[in-house]
N, C-alpha and C positions, 0 to 999 in steps of 0.2 A: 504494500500500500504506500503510492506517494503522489500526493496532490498538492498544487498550490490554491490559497484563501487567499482571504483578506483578515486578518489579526480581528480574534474575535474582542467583545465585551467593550466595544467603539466604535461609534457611528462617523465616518469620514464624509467631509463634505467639501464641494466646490460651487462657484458662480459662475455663469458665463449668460452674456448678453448680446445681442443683434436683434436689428430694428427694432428697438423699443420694447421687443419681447424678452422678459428676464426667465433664465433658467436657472434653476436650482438641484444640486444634484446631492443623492444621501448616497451609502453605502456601508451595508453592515455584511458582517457574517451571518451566516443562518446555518441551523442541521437540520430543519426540517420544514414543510409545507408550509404545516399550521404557523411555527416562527417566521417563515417569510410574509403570510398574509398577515401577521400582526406585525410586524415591520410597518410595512405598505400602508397599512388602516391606521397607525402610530403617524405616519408623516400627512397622510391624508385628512387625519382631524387638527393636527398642527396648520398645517396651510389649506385650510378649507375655504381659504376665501379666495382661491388661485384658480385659473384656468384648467388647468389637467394638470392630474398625478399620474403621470404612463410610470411603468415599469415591469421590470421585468425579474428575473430569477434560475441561477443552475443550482440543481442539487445530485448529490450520488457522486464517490468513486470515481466514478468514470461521466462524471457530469451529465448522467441522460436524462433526468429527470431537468424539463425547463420548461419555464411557462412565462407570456408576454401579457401585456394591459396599454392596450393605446389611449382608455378613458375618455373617450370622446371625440380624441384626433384623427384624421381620416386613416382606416385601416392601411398597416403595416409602416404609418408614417413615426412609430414612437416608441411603440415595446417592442418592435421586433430590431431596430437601430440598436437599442440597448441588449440587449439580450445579447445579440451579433460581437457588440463591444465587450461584452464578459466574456462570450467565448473568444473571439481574437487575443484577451489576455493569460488564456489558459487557467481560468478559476472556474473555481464551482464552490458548493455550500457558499453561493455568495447571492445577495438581494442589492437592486440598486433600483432606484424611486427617483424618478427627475419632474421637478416641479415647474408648471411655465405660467406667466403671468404677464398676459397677451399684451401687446403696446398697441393694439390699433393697426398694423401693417403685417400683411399676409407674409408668409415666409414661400407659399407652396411647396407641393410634397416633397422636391429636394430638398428644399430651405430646410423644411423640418427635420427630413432623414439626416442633414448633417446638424444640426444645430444638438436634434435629442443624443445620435451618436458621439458628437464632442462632449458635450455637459457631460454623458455616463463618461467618459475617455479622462476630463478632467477629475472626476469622482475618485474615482479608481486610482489616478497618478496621486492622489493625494493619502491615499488609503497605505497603510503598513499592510505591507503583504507577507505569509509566510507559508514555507512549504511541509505540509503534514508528512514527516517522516517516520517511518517506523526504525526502531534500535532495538537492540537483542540488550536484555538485562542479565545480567550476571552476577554470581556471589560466590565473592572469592575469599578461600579461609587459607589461611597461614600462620607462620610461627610471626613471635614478637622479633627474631632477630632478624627476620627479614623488613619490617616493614618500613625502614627510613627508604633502602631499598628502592623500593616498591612505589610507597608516595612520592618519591623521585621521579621515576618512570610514569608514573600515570600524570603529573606536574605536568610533565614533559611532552608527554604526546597527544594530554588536553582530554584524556580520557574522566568523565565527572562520576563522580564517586557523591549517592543520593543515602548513605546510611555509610554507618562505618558500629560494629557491635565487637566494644573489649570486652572480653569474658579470658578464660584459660588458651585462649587462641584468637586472632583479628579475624573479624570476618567483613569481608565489605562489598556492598551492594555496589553493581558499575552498570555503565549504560556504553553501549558501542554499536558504531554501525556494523550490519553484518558481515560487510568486506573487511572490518577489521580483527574479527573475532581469531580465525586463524592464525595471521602473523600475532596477535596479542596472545594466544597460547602457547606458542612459538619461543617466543622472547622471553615469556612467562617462566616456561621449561628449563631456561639458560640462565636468566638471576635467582633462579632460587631452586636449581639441580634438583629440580623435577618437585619440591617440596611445597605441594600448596593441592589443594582441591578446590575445583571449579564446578559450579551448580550451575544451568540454565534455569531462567526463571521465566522465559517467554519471551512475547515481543511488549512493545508498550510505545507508543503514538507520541513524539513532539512535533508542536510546532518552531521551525526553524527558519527564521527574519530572513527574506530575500530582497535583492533588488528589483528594481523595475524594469 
């Protein structure tokens, strides 16, 4: 499993305006439907006094689950721009809501298709994004006389250590990607002359800060 979001528990936003008509653009994370239409209805009863709230929505792994809202705007002129603009960034579990607050001057349906598509493109460049990686956890017991060692090595190769239990022996809780589990058993075998036992504990889901 690995997908890119948008960093949950934050709603990012941008502006963008042409001919008199102001866009407003939100973007949150979501894991599910129900949380994307309560997004949506969240920003909809905030600016209720706006012309259309189009938006749109990927969810799933594999982003299949997506659904658009042009709200009034002439079909396919607003949720489906947006929608398009999620997908061209490579996100899912992601909801984005662009708000327009009409100036008097038609944009027609290109004007629209680029205007709603920029606002979500601004939305999103504004938005922390991050990539849902999965990491094999590990629990590694040893002697005390290994472990300056040890915390050395792991210092060193950035490997994070989420528990650490002293008792009659160290045992400590590690998080690594899976391409690194091998050589880090390897290495393991060579500083401490085979002396330690290694537990698998599964896998386990971070989000990891990427760029844009």
């Amino acid at each position: 499993m690995n997908f890119k979001t948008v960093a949950d528990g934050e709603i990012f936003g941008a502006a963008y305006e042409v001919n008199k008509s102001k866009f407003l653009a939100h973007v949150r994370h979501v894991e599910s439907e129900e949380s994307a239409r309560d997004f949506v209805l969240t920003i909809r009863k905030k600016y209720f006094d706006a012309t259309h709230n189009c938006s749109a929505w990927v969810l799933g792994e594999r982003g299949d689950k997506q659904k658009s809202n042009d709200d009034g705007e002439p079909g396919g002129t607003a949720g489906n721009p947006i929608l398009e603009t999620i997908k061209k960034n490579g996100l899912t579990n992601c909801a984005v809501v662009v708000t327009r607050y009409f100036g008097g001057i038609k944009l027609g349906a290109g004007g629209l298709i680029r205007a709603y598509s920029h606002t979500a493109a601004l939305g999103i460049n504004a938005a922390r994004l991050v990539q849902i990686t999965a990491f094999r956890k590990l629990s590694l017991t040893l002697e005390y006389n290994f472990l300056a060692t040890i915390e050395n090595y792991l210092r060193n190769k950035k490997i994070s250590v989420t528990h650490t239990d002293y008792a009659d022996v160290v045992t400590l809780d590690l998080i690594l990607l899976p391409a690194q589990v091998e050589g880090f058993l390897a290495e393991l075998n060579d500083l401490t002359a085979a002396n330690f036992l290694c537990e698998e504990l599964g896998e386990v889901l971070i989000p990891v800060e990427v760029e844009h």
